[in-house]
C-alpha positions as CSV (number, residue, x, y, z in Angstrom):
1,X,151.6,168.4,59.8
2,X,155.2,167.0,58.6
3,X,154.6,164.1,56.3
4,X,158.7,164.5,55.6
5,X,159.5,163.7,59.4
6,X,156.3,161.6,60.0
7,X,155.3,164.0,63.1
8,X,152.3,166.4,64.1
9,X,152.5,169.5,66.3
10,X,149.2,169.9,68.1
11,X,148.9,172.7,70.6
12,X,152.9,172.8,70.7
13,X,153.4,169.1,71.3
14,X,155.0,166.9,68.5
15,X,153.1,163.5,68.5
16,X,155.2,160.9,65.8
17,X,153.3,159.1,63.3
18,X,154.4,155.6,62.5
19,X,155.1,155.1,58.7
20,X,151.8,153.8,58.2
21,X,149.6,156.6,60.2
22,X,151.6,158.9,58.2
23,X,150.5,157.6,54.8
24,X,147.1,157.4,55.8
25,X,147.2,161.3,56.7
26,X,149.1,162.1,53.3
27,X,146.6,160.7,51.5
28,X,143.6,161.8,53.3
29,X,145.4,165.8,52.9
30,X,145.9,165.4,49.6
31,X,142.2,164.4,48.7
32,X,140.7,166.5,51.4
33,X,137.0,167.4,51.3
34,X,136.8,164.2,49.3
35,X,134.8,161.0,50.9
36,X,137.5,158.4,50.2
37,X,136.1,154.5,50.3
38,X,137.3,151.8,52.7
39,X,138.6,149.9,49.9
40,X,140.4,152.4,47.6
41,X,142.7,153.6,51.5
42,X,143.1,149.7,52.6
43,X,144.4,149.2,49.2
44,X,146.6,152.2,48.9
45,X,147.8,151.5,52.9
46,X,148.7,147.8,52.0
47,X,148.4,147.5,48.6
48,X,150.4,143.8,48.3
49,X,148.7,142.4,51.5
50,X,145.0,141.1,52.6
51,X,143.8,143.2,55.1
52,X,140.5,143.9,56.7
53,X,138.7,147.0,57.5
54,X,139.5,146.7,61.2
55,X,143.1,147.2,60.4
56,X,142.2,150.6,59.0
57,X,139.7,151.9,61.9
58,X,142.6,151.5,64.2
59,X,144.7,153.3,62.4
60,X,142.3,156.1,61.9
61,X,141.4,155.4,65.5
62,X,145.1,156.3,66.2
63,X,145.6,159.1,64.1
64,X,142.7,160.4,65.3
65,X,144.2,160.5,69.3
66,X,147.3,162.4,67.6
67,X,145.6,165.0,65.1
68,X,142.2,165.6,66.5
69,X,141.8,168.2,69.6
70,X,139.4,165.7,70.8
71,X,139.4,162.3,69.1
72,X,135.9,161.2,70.8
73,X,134.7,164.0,68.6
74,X,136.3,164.4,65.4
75,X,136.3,167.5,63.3
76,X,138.9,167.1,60.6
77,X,139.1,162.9,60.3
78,X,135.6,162.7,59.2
79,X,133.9,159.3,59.2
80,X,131.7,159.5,56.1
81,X,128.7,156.2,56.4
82,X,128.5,153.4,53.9
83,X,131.5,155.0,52.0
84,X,134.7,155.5,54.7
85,X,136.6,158.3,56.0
86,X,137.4,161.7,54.6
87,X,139.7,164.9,55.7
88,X,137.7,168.3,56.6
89,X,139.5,171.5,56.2
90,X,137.9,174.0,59.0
């Protein structure tokens, strides 16, 4: 992971993170193994804006398809019910 240049190397491929993704993954990595609510990442993401919870599953949904060997099964973007989403160290 290089929050600096927005990019992750996976398996030796650099996938770019829009500004955005690469907030979300900044803050997930710097409270990981911490359940973080919908609410508290929505308004840290867009913290002057109204936004719904469906902006922020896409994004996850999208980092997930960059960071995550296989995204339909997620091992470090954890999805944590009734609260929101929270980053797994393995």
């Amino acid at each position: 992971v290089d929050i600096a240049h927005q990019r992750v190397i996976r398996d030796g491929v650099t996938r770019s993170l829009t500004p955005t993704e690469s907030k979300l993954l900044h803050i997930l990595l710097r409270n990981a193994g911490h359940a973080l609510h919908t609410d508290f990442l929505i308004d840290r993401l867009w913290p002057l804006q109204d936004v719904r919870k469906d902006a922020l599953r896409v994004y996850v949904h999208r980092l997930r398809a960059k960071v995550e060997p296989d995204a339909g099964h997620p091992r470090y973007i954890q999805t944590v019910q009734g609260v929101g989403y929270q980053f797994t160290r393995f």
